[in-house]
MIGUVEX-475074 format. One record per residue: x, z, y of N, C-alpha, C, CB in turn. Coordinates in steps of 0.2 Angstrom, whole numbers, always signed. Each point is the difference from the previous one (the first is absolute). Glycine has a CB too. Layout:
NODE;n.x;n.z;n.y;ca.x;ca.z;ca.y;c.x;c.z;c.y;cb.x;cb.z;cb.y
NODE;X;Z;Y;X;Z;Y;X;Z;Y;X;Z;Y
...
***
This chain:
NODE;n.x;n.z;n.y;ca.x;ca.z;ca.y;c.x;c.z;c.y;cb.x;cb.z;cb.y
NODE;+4;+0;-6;-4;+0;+6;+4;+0;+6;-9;+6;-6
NODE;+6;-9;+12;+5;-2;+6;-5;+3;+6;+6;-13;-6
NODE;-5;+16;+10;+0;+2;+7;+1;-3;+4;+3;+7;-3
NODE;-7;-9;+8;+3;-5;+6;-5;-1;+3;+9;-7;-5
NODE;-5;+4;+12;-7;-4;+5;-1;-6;-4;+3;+5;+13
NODE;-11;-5;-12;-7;-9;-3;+4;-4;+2;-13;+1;+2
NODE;+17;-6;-7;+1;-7;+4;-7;-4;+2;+12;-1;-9
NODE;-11;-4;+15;-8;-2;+3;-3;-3;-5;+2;-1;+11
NODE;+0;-3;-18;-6;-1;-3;-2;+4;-7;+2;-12;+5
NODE;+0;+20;-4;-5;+5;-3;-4;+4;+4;+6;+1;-9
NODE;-8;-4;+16;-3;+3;+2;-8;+1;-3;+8;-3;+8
NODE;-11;-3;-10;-6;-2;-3;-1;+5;-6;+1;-13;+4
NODE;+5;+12;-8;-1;+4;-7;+1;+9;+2;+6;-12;-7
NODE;-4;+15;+13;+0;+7;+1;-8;+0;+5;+16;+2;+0
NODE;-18;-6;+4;-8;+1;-1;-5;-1;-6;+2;-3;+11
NODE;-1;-1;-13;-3;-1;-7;+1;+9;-5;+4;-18;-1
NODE;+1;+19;-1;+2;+7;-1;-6;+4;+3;+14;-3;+0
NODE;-12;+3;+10;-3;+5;+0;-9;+1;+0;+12;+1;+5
NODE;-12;-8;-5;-9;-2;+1;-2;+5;-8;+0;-18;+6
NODE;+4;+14;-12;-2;+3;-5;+2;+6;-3;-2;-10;+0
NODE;+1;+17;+6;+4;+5;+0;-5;+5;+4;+12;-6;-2
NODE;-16;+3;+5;-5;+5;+8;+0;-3;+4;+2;+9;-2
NODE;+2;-12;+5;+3;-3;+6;-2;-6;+4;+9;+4;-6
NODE;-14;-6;+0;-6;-5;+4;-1;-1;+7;-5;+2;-9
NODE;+0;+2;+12;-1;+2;+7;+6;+0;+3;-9;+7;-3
NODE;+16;-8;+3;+6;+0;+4;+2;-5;-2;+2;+10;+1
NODE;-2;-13;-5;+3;-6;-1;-4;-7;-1;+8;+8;-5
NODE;-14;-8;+6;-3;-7;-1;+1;-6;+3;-7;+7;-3
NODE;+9;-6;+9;+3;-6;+4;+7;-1;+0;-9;+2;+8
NODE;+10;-4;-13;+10;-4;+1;+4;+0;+4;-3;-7;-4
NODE;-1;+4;+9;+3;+0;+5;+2;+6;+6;-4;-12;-3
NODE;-2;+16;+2;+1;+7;+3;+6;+3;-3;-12;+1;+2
NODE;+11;-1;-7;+6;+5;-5;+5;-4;-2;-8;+7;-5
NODE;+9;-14;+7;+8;-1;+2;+4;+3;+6;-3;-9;-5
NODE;-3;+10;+11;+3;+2;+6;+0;+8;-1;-4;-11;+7
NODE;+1;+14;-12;+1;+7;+1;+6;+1;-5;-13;+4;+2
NODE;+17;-10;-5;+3;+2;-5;+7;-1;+4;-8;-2;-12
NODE;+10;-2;+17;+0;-2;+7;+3;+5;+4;-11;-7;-2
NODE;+5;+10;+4;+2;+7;+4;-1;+5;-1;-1;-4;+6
NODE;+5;+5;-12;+1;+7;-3;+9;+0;+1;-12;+0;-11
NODE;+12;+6;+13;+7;+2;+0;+4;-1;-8;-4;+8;+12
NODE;+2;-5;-15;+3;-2;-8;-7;+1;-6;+13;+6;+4
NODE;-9;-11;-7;-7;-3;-7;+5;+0;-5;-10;-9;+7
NODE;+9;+9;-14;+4;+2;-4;-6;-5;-7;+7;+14;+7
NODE;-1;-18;-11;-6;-3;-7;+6;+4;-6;-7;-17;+5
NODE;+2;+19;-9;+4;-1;-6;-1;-6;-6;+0;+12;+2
NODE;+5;-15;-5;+1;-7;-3;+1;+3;-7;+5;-7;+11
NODE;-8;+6;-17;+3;-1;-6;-1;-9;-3;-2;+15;-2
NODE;+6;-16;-1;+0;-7;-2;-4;-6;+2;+3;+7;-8
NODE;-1;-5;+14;-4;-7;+7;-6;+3;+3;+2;-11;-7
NODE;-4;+16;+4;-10;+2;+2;+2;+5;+5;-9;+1;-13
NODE;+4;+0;+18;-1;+6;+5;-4;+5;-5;-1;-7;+12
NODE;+2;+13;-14;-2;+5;-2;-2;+6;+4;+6;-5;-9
NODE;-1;+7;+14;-2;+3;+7;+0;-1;+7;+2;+5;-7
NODE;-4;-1;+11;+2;-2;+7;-3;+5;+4;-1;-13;-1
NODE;+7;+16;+7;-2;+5;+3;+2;-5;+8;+2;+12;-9
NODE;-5;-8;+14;+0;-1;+8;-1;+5;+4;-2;-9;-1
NODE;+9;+11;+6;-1;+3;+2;+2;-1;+10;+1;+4;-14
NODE;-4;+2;+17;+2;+0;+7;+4;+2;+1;-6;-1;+4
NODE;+13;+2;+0;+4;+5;+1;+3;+1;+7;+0;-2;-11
NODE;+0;+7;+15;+6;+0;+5;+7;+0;-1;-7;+5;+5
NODE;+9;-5;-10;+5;+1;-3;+6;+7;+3;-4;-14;-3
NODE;-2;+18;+6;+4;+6;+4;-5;+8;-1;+4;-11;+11
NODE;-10;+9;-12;-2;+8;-5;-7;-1;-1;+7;+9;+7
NODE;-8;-16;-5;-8;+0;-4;-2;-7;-5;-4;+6;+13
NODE;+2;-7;-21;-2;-6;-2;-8;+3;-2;+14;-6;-4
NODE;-16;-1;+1;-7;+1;-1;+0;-5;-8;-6;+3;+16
NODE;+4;-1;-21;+0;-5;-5;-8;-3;+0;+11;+7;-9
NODE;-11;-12;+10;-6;-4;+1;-2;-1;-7;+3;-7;+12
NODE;-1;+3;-17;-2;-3;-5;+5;+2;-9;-5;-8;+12
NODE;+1;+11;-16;+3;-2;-4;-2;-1;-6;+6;+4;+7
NODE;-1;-7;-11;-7;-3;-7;+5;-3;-5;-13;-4;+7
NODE;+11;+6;-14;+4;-1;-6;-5;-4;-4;+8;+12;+1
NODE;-8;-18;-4;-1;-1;-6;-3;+2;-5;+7;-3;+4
NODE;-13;+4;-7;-3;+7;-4;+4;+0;-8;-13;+0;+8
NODE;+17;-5;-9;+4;-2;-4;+8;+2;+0;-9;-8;+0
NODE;+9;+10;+6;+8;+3;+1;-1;+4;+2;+7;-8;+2
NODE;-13;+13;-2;+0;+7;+6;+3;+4;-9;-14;-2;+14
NODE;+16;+8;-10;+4;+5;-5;+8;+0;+0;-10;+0;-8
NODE;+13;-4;+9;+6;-4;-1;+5;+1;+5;-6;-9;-5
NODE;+3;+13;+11;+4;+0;+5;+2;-4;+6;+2;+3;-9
NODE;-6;-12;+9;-2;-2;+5;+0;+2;+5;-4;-5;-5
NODE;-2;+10;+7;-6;+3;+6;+7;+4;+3;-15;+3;-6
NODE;+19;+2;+3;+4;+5;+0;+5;-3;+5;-3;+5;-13
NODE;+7;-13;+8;+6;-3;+4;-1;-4;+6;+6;+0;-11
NODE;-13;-4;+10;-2;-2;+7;-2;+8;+6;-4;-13;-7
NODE;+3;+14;+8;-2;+7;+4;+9;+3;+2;-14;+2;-8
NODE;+16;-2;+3;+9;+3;+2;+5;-7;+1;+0;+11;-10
NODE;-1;-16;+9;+2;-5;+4;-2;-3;+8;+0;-1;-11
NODE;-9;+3;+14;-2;+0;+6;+1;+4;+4;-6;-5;-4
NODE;+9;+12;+1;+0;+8;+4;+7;-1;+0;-9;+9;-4
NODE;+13;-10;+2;+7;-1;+0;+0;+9;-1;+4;-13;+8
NODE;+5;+15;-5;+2;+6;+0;+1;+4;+6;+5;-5;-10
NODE;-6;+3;+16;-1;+4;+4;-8;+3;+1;+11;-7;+5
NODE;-7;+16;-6;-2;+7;+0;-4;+1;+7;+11;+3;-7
NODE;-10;-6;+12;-2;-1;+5;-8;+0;+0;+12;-5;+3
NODE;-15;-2;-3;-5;-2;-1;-5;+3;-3;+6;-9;+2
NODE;-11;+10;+0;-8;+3;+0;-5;-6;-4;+1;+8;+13
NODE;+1;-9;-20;-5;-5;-3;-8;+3;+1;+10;-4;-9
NODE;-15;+1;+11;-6;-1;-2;-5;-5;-5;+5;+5;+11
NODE;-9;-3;-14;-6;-5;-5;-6;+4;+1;+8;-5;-11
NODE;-13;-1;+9;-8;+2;-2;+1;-2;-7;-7;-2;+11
NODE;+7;+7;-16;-3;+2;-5;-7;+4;-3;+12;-2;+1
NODE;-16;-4;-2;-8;+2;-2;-2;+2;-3;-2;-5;+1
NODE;+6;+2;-8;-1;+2;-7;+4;+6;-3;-3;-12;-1
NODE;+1;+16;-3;+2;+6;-4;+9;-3;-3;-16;+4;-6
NODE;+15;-10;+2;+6;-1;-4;+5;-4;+6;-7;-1;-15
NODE;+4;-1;+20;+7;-2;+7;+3;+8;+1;-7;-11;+8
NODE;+2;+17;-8;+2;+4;+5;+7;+2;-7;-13;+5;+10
NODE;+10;-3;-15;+6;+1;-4;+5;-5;-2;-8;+6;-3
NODE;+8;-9;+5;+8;-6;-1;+4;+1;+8;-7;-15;-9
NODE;+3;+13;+14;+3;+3;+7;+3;+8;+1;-9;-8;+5
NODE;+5;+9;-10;+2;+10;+0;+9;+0;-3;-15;+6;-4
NODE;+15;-12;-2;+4;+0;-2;+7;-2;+5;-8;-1;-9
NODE;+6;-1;+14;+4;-2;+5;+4;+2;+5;-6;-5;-3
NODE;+3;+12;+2;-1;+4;+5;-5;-1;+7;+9;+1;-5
NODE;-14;-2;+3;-4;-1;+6;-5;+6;-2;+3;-15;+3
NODE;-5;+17;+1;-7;+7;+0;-6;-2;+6;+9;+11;-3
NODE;-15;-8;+1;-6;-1;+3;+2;+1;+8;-9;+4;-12
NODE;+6;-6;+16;+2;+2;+7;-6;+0;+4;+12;-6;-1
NODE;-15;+11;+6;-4;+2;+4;+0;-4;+7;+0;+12;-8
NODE;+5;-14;+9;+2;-1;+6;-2;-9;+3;+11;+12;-3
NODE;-11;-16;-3;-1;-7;+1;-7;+1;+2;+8;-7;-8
NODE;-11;+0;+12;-4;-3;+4;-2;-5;-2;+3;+4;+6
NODE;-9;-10;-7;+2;-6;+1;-6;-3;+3;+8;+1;-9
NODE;-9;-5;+11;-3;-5;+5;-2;-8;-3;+6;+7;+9
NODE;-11;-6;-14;-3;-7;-5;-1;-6;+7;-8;+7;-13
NODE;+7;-12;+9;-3;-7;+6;-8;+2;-2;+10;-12;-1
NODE;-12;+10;+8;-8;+1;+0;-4;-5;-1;+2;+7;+7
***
């Protein structure tokens, strides 16, 4: 398995991924979610033998604040470590930085927990109307 930034023609195959993952409602226009993939400060695919199996995106200041926008494993490669090395490949290693996520679901909170990430009282957020 390979770590890296989407070359531009798996962009299609990491929305297809994340279409068929939840991700519908965010990704249904192509072209929207080239330009979000675009202007994301860092985005990350995982590659095994040609296929997109994962894909994270994230914002970042690269000075004390990121926000992980997206992420999604393959339901066929999830257990394995994917979720784990994309996520430690988009955070990198500076100690510094205040990661943030919305986690919904019961079994996100527990894999993020693994990460070190904990429930937080203090976020906000502001949907489109």
């Amino acid at each position: 398995m390979e770590i890296r930034n989407p070359l531009p023609e798996e962009i299609e195959a990491v929305r297809r991924l994340l279409a068929a993952n939840g991700w519908d409602h965010r990704v249904g226009n192509a072209e929207r979610f080239a330009q979000s993939i675009a202007n994301s400060q860092r985005v990350a695919v995982a590659v095994e033998d040609g296929e997109v199996i994962g894909f994270v995106r994230a914002l970042c200041d690269d000075i004390s604040n990121g926000y992980i926008s997206m992420i999604a494993v393959a339901p066929q490669h999830r257990r394995r470590g994917v979720g784990r090395a994309l996520m430690r490949h988009i955070m990198g290693a500076d100690p510094d930085i205040t990661w943030v996520l919305r986690a919904a679901r019961s079994s996100e909170a527990a894999f993020f927990g693994q990460l070190g990430f904990s429930p937080s009282m203090v976020a906000m957020e502001r949907r489109p109307l």
